[in-house]
LOLUMZA-826029 format. One record per atom (N, C-alpha, C): x, y, z; residue in three letters. Coordinates in steps of 0.05 Angstrom, whole numbers, padded with zeros to 5 digits, always signed. Atoms other than C-alpha are relative to their C-alpha. Layout:
REM LOLUMZA-826029
XYZALA ...
***
This chain:
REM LOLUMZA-826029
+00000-00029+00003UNK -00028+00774-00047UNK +00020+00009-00021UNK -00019-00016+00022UNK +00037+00784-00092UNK -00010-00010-00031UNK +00017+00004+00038UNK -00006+00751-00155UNK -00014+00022+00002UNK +00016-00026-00002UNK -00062+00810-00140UNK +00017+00016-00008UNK -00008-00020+00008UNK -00011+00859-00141UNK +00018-00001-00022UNK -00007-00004+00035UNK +00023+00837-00200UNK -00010+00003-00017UNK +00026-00008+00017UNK -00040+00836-00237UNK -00004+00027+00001UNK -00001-00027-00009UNK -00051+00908-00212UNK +00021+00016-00011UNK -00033-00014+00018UNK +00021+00929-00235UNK -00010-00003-00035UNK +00002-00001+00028UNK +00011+00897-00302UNK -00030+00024-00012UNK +00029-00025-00002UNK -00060+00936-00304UNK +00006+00033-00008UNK -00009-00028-00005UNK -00028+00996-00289UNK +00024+00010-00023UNK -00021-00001+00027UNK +00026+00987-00341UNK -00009+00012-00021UNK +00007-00007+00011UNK -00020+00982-00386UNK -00025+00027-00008UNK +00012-00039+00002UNK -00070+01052-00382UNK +00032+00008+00001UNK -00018-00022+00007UNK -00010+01089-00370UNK +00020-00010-00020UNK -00009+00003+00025UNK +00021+01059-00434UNK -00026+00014-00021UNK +00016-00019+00017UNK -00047+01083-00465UNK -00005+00025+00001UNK -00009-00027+00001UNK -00038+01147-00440UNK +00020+00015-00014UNK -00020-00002+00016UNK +00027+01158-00460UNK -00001-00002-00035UNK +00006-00004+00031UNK +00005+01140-00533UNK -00022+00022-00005UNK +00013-00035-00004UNK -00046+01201-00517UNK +00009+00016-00004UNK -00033-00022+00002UNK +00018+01242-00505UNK +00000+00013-00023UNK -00009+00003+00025UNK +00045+01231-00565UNK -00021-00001-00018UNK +00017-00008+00017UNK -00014+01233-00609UNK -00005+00030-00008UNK +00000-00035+00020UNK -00016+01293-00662UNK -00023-00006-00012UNK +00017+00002+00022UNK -00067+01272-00715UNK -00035-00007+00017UNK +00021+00007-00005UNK -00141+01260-00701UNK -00012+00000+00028UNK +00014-00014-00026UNK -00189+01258-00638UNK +00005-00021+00015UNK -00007+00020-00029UNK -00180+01219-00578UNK -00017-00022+00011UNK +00021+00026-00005UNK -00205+01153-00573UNK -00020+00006+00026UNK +00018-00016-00022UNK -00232+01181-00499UNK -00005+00018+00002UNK +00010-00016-00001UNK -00252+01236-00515UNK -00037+00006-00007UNK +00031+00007+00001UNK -00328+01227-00497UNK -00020+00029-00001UNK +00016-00016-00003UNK -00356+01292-00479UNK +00023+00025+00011UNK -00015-00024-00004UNK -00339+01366-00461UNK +00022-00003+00033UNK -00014+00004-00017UNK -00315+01341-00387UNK +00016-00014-00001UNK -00019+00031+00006UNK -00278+01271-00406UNK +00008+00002-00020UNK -00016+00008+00024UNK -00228+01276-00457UNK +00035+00003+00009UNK -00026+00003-00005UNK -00162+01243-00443UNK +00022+00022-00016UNK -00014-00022+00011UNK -00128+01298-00507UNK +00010+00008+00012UNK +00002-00021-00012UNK -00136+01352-00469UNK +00022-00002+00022UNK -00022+00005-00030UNK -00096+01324-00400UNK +00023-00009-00001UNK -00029+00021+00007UNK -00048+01283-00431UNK +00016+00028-00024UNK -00012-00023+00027UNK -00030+01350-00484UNK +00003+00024+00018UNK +00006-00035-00020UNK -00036+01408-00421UNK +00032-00010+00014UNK -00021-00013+00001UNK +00029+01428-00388UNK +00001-00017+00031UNK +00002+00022-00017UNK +00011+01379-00330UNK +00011-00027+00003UNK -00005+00029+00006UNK +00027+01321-00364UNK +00029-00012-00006UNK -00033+00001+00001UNK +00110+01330-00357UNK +00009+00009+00028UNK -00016-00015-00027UNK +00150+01329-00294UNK +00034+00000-00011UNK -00024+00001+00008UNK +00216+01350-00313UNK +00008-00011-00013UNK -00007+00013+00017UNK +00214+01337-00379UNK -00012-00023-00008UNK +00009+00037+00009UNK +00187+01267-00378UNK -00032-00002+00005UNK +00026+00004-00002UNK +00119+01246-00389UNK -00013-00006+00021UNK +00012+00017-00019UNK +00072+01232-00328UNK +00002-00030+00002UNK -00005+00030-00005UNK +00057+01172-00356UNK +00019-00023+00001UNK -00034+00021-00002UNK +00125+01135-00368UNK +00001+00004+00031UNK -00020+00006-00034UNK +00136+01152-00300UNK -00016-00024+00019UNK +00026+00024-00017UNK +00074+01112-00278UNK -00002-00030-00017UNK -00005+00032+00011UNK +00094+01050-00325UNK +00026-00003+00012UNK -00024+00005-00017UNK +00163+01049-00294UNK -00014-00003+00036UNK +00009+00009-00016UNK +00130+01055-00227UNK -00020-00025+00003UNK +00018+00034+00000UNK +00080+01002-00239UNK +00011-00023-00004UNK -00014+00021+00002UNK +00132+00961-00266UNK +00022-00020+00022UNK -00020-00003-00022UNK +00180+00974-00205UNK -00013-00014+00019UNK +00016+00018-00019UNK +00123+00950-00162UNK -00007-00025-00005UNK +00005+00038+00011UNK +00105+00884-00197UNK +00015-00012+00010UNK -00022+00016-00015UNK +00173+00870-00184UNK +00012-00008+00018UNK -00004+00006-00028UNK +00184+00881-00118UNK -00027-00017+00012UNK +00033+00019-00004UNK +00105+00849-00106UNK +00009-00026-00002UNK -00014+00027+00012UNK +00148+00786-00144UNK +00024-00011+00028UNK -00017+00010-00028UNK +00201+00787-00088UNK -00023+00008+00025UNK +00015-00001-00027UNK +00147+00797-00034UNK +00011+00023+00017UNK -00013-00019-00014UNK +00179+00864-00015UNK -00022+00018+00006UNK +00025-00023-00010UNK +00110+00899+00012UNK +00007+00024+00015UNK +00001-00032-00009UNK +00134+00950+00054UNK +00013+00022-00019UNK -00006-00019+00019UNK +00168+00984-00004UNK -00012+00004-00019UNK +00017-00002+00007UNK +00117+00971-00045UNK -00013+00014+00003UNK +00016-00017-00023UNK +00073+01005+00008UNK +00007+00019-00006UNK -00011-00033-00007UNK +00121+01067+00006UNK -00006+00008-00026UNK +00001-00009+00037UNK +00124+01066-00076UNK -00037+00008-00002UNK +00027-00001+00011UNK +00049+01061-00080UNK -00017+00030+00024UNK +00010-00021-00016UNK +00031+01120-00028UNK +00012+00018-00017UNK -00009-00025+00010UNK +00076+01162-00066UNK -00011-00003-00027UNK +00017-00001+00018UNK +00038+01142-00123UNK -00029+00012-00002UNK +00021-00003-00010UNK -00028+01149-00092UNK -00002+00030+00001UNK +00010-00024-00014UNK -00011+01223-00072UNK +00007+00012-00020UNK -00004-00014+00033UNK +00018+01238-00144UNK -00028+00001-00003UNK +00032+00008+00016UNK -00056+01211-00170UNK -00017+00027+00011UNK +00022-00020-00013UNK -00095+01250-00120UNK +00010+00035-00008UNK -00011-00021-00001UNK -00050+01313-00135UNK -00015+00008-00028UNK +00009+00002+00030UNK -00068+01296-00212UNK -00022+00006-00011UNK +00021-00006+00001UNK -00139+01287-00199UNK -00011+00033+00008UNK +00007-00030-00001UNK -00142+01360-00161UNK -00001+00013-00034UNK -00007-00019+00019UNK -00110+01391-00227UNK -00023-00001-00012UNK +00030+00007+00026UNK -00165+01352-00275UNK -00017+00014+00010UNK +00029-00018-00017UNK -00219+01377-00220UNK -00008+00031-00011UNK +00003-00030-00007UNK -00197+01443-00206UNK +00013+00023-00015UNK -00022-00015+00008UNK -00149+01474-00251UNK -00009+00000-00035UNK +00000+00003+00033UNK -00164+01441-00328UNK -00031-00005+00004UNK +00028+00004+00003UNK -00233+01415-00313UNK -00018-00014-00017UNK -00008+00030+00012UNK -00223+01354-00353UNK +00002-00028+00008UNK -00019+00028-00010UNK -00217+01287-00332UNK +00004-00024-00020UNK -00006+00014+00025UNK -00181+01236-00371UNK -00002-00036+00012UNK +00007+00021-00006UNK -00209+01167-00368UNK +00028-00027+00016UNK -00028+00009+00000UNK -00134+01140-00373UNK +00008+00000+00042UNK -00008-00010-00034UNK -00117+01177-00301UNK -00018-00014+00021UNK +00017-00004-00009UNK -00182+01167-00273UNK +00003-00039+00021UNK +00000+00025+00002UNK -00169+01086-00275UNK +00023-00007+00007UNK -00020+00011-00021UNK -00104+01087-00253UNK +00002+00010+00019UNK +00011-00002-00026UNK -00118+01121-00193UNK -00020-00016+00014UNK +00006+00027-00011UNK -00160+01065-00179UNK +00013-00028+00005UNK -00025+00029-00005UNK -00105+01010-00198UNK +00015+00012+00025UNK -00021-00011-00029UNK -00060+01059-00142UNK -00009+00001+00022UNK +00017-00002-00031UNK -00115+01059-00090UNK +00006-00030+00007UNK +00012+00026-00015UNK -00133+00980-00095UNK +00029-00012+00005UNK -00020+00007-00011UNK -00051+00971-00093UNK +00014+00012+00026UNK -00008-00017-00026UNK -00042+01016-00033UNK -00015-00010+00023UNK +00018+00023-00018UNK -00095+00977+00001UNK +00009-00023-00010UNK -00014+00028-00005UNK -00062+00910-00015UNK +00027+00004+00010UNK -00023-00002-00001UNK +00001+00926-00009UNK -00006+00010+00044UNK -00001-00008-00038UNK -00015+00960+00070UNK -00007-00032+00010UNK +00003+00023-00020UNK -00052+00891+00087UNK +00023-00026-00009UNK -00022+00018+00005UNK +00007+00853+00055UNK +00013-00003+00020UNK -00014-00012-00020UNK +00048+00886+00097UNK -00001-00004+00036UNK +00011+00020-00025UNK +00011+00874+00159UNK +00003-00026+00001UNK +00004+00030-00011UNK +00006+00796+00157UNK +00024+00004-00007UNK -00033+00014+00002UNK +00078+00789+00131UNK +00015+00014+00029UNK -00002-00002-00024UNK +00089+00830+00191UNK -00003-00018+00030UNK +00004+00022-00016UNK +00048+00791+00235UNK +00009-00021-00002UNK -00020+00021+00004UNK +00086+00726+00212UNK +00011+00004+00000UNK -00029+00000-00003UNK +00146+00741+00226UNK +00002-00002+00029UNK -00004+00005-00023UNK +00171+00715+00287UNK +00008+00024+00019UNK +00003-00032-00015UNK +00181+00777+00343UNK +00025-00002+00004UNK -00023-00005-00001UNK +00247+00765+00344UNK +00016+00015-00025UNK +00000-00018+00032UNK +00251+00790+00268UNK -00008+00019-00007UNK +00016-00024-00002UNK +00209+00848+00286UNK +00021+00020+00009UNK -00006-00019-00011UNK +00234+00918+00293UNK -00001+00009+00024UNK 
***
């Protein structure tokens, strides 16, 4: 399970490193920018795409990175916690694209899928390393 979710981390590194070069892009049209609904530009350039200052996505390559690492020490339940609070950023993210800009940016779209399939590994990690652990080691 902690190879999966390292794979998944690195994954996730990278879209939200291509996002982030979205960001920052001034000149020319947006490699994803497919059609009037899908164009990464637009989400990664709207007033969405900064929490206090800092780019969405840096924050989601530091978290993806943060998780690899702990995935590396086999630390799943924090994992677990990082990746739910990831999960409910995403879904927060996806409302906006939905309901608010009416956009969706391929970039997002795909790492909300790397944050689902690590929130579902990371919970059944969690469980068996649970279950193996002798009950005397248990909470």
């Amino acid at each position: 399970m902690k190879h999966v979710l390292i794979v998944l981390a690195v994954f996730g590194i990278v879209v939200s490193a291509l996002a982030l070069r979205e960001h920052y892009r001034t000149a020319g049209d947006s490699p994803c920018s497919i059609n009037e609904r899908w164009d990464c530009g637009i989400v990664n350039h709207s007033p969405y795409a900064m929490l206090a200052g800092v780019p969405v996505a840096a924050i989601g390559m530091i978290g993806y990175f943060l998780m690899g690492l702990l995935s590396a020490r086999r630390a799943y339940g924090v994992v677990l916690a990082m990746a739910l609070v990831g999960l409910g950023f995403s879904l927060y993210l996806a409302h906006i694209e939905k309901d608010i800009l009416g956009v969706w940016c391929v970039y997002c779209v795909i790492s909300l899928g790397i944050i689902s399939l690590m929130t579902l590994m990371s919970m059944i990690a969690t469980f068996l390393s649970f279950r193996a652990a002798p009950a005397s080691q248990r909470p």
